[in-house]
C-alpha positions in Angstrom: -3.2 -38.9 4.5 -0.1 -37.7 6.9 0.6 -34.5 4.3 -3.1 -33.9 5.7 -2.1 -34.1 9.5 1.1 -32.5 8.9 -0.7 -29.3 7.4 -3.9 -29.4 10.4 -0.7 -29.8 12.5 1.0 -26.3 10.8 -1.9 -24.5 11.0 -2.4 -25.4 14.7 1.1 -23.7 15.0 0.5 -20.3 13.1 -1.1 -18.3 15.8 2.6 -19.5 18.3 4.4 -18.6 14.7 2.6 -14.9 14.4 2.7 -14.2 17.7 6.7 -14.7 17.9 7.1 -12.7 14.4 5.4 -9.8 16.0 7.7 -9.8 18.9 10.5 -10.4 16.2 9.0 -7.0 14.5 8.3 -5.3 17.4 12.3 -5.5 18.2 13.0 -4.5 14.4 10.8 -1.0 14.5 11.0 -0.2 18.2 13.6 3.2 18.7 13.7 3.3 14.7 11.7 6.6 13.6 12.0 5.8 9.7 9.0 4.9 7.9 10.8 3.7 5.2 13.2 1.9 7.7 10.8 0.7 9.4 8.7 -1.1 6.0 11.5 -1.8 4.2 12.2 -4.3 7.5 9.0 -5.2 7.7 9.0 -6.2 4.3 12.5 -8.1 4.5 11.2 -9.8 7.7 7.9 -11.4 6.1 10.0 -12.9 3.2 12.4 -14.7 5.0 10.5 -16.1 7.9 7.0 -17.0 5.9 7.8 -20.3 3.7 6.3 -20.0 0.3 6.8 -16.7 -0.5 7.7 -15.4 -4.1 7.0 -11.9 -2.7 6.1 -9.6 0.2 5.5 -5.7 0.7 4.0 -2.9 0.8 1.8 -0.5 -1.7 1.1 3.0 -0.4 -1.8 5.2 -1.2 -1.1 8.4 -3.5 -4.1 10.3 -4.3 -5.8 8.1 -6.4 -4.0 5.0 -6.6 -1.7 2.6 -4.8 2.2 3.0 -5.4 4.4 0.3 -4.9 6.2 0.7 -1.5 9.4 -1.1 0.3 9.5 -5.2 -1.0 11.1 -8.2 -1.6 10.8 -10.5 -4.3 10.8 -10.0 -8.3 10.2 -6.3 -9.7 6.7 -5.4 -9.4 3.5 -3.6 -10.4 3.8 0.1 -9.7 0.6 1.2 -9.6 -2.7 -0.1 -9.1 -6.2 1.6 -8.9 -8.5 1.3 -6.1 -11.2 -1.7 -6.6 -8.6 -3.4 -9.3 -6.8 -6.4 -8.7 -6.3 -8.3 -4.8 -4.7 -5.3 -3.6 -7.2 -2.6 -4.7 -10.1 -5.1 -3.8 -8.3 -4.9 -0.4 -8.1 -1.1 0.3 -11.6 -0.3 -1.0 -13.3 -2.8 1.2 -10.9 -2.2 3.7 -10.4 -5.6 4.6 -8.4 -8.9 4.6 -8.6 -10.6 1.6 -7.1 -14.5 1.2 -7.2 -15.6 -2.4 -6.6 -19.3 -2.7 -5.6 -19.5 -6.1 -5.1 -16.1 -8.0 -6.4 -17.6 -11.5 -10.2 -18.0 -10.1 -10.1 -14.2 -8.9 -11.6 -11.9 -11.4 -9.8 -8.8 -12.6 -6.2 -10.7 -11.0 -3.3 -8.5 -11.8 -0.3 -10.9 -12.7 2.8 -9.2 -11.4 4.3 -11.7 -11.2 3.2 -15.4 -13.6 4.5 -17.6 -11.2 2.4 -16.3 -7.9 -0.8 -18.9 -7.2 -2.2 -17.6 -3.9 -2.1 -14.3 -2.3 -3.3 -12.1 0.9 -3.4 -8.6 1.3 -4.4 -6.6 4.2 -5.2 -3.0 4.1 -3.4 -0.7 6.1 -5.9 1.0 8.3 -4.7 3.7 10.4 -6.4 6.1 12.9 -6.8 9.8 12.4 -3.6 11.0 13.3 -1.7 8.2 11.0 0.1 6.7 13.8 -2.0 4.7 15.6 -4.1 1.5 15.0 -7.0 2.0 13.8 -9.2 0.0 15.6 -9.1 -3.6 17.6 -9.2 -7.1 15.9 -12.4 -7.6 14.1 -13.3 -3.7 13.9 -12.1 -2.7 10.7 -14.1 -0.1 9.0 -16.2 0.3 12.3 -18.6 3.7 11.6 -17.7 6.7 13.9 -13.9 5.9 14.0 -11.7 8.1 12.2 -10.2 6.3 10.3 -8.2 6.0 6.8 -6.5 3.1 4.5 -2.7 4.2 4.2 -2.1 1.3 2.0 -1.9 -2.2 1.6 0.6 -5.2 2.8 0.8 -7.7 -0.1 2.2 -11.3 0.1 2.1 -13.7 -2.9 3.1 -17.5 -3.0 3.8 -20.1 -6.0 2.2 -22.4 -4.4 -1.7 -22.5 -4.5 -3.6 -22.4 -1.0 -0.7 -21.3 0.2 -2.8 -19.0 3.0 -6.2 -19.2 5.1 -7.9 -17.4 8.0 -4.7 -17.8 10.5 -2.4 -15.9 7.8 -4.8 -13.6 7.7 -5.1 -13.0 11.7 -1.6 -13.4 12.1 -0.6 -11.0 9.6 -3.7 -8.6 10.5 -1.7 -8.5 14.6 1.8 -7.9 13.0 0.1 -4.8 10.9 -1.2 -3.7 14.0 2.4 -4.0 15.5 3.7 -1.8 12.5 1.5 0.7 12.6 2.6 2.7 15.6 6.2 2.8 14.1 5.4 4.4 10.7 4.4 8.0 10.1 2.2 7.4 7.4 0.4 10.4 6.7 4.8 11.4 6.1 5.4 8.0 4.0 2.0 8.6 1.3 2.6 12.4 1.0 6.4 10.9 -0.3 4.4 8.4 -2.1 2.8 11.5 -3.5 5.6 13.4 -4.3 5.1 16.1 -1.9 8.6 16.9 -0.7 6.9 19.8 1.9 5.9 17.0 4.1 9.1 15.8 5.0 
């Protein structure tokens, strides 16, 4: 019965916790004009102040699929098609998705055996790629020019391991990333496509 208080007590604590991180990312990315800078901090950042984490980063979108990006954590999938997997089920619904326990999700891709929860939030940026797309709650809002640059991905060991305050938490420090990332520059490198640089 207290391990139950303790966690109601953690998760009363996660908006103070997110809303700190994002002034602790806002300090990493602000003056710094490198995308991959910029997510490779973001990345580094998430993994060593979220507890439970076996992994945490970034896929970007190239053409047709996601590539992996800037991460921490074991080697990972490289690519992964749009609708497969957490990730792809992310960026083609363009939304938050919290998976409690990654063995119940159908079509899971196991990068990594040992992960048992994950959350990944697409990367929804506004027309000119460096802006966010739209306010809390908006996502995929009709009329908005809009497009999903990729996705952030963070995977845990431990099963349960996230819930709706990860997912609004991490949904504001996206939003704080956003502005500091050209991103129609970072997926034309994802591509390949030197001439953007």
């Amino acid at each position: 019965m207290p391990e139950r208080f303790a966690l109601a007590a953690a998760a009363a604590r996660k908006p103070q916790f997110y809303s700190l991180l994002g002034r602790e990312l806002q300090a990493l990315v602000s003056g710094e004009t490198d995308w991959l800078a910029n997510l490779a901090n973001a990345a580094a950042l998430l993994y060593d102040q979220l507890p439970g984490l076996n992994w945490a980063g970034f896929y970007l979108y190239k053409g047709d699929e996601l590539v992996l990006g800037p991460f921490q954590g074991r080697p990972a999938c490289v690519r992964i098609r749009p609708g497969r997997g957490v990730c792809g089920t992310a960026f083609s619904r363009r939304e938050t998705v919290v998976v409690p326990d990654v063995h119940h999700f159908p079509g899971h891709i196991a990068c990594d055996p040992a992960s048992r929860s994950e959350i990944v939030v697409p990367l929804i940026v506004g027309g000119s790629g460096d802006e966010p797309a739209v306010a809390a709650g908006e996502q995929g809002k009709e009329g908005r020019d809009t497009w999903v640059a990729g996705v952030l991905d963070l995977d845990s060991p431990e099963p349960g391991r996230f819930d709706e305050a990860d997912a609004r938490g991490l949904e504001e420090l996206v939003r704080v990333l956003i502005p500091h990332v050209d991103w129609r520059q970072a997926t034309a490198l994802a591509c390949g496509d030197a001439s953007s640089s």
